[in-house]
TIRO-2110 file (N, C-alpha, C; in Angstrom, 1 decimal):
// TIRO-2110
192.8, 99.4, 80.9, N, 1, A
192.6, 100.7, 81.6, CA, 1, A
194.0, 101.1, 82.1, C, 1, A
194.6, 102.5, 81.9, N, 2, A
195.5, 102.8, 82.8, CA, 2, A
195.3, 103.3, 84.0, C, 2, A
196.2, 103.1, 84.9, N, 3, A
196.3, 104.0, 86.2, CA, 3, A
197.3, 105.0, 86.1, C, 3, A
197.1, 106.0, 86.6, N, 4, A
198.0, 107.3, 87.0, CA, 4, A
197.8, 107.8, 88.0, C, 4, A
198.6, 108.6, 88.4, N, 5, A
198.8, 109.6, 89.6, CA, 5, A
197.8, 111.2, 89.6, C, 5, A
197.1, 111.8, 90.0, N, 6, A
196.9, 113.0, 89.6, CA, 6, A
196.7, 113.7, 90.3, C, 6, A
197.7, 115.2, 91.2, N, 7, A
197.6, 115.6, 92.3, CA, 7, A
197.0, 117.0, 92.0, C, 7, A
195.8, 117.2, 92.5, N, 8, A
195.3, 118.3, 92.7, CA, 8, A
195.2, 119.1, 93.5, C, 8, A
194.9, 120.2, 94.0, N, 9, A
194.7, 121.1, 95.6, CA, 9, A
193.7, 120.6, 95.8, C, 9, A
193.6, 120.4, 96.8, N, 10, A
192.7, 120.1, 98.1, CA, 10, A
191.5, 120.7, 97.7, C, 10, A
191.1, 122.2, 97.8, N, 11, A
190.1, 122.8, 97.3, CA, 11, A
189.4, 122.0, 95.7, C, 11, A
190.4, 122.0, 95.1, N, 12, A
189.6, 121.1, 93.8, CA, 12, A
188.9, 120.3, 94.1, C, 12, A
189.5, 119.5, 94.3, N, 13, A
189.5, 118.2, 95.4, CA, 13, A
187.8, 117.9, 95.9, C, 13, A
188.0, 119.2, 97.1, N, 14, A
186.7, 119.1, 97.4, CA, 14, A
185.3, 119.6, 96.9, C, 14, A
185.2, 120.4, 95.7, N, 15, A
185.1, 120.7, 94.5, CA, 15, A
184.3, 119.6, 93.7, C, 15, A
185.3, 118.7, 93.5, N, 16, A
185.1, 117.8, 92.5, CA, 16, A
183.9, 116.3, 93.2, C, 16, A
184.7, 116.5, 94.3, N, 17, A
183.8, 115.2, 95.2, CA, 17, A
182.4, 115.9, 95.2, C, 17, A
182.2, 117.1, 95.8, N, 18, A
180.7, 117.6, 95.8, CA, 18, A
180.5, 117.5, 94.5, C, 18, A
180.9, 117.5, 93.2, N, 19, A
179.7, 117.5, 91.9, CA, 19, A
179.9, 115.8, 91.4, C, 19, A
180.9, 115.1, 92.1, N, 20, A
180.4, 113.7, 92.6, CA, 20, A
179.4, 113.1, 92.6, C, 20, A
179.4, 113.9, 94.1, N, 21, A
178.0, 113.5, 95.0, CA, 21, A
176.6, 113.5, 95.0, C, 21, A
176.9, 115.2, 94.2, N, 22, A
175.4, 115.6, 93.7, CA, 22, A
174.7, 114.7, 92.0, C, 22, A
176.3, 114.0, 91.8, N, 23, A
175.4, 113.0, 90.5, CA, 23, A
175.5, 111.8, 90.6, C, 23, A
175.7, 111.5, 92.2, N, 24, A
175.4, 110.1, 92.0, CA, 24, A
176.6, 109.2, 92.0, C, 24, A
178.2, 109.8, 91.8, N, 25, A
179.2, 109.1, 91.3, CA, 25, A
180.2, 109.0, 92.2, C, 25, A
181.2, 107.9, 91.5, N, 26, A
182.4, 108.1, 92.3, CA, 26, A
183.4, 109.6, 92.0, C, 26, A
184.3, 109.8, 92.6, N, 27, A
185.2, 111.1, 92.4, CA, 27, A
186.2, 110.7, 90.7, C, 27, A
186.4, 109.5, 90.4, N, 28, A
186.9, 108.6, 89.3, CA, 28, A
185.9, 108.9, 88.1, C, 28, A
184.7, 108.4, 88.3, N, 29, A
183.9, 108.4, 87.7, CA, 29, A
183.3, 109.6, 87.0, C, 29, A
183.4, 110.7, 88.1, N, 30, A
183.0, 112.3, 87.3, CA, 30, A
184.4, 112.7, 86.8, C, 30, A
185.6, 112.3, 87.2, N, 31, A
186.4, 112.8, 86.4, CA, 31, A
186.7, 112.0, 85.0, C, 31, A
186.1, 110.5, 84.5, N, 32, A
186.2, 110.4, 83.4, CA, 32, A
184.8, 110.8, 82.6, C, 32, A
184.1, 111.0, 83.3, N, 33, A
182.3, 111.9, 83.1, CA, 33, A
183.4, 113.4, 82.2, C, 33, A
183.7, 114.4, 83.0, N, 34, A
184.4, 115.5, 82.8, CA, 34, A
185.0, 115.5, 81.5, C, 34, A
186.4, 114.3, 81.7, N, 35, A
186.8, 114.1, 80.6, CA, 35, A
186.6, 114.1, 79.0, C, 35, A
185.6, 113.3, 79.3, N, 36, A
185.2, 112.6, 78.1, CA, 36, A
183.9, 113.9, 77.4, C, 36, A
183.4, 115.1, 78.2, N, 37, A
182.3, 115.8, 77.8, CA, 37, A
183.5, 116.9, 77.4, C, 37, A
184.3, 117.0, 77.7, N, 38, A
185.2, 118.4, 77.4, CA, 38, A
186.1, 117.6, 76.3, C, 38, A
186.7, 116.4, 75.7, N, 39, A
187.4, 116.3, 74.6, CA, 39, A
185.7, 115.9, 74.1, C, 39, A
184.3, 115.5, 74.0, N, 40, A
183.5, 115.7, 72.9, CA, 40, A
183.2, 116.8, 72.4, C, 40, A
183.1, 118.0, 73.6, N, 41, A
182.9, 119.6, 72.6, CA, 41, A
183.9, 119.7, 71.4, C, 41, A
185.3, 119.4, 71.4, N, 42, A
186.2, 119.5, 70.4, CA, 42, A
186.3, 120.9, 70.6, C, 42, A
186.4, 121.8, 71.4, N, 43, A
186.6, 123.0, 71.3, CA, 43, A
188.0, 123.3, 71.5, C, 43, A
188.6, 124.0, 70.8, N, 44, A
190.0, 124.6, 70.7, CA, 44, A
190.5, 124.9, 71.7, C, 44, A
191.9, 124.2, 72.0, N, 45, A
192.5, 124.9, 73.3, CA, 45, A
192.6, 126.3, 73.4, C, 45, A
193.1, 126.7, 72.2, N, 46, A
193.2, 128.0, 72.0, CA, 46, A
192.1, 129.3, 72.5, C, 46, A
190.9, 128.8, 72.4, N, 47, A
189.8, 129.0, 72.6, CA, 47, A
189.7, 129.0, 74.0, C, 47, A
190.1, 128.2, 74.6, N, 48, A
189.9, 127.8, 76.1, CA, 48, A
190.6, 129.2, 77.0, C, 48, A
191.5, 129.7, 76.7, N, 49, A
193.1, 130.1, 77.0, CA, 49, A
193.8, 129.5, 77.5, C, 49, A
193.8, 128.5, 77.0, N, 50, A
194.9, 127.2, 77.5, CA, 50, A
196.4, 127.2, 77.0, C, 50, A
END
């Protein structure tokens, strides 16, 4: 596993911990939850307006 740094705004932040919380998880844990559901769509950055 690696470790990294990842600074977000505060508001995300607290954002992120509430849909956390409401599934049960750690704040780590929905963000590799997040991760891993948005590279399986395979949807095009381009697409995104990224």
């Amino acid at each position: 596993m690696v470790n990294f740094t990842f600074r977000i705004p505060e508001d995300l932040y607290a954002q992120l911990k509430a849909l956390a919380t409401a599934d049960d998880r750690s704040v780590n844990a929905e963000l590799l939850y997040l991760v891993r559901r948005a590279l399986a769509d395979g949807e095009p950055r381009s697409a995104q307006g990224a």
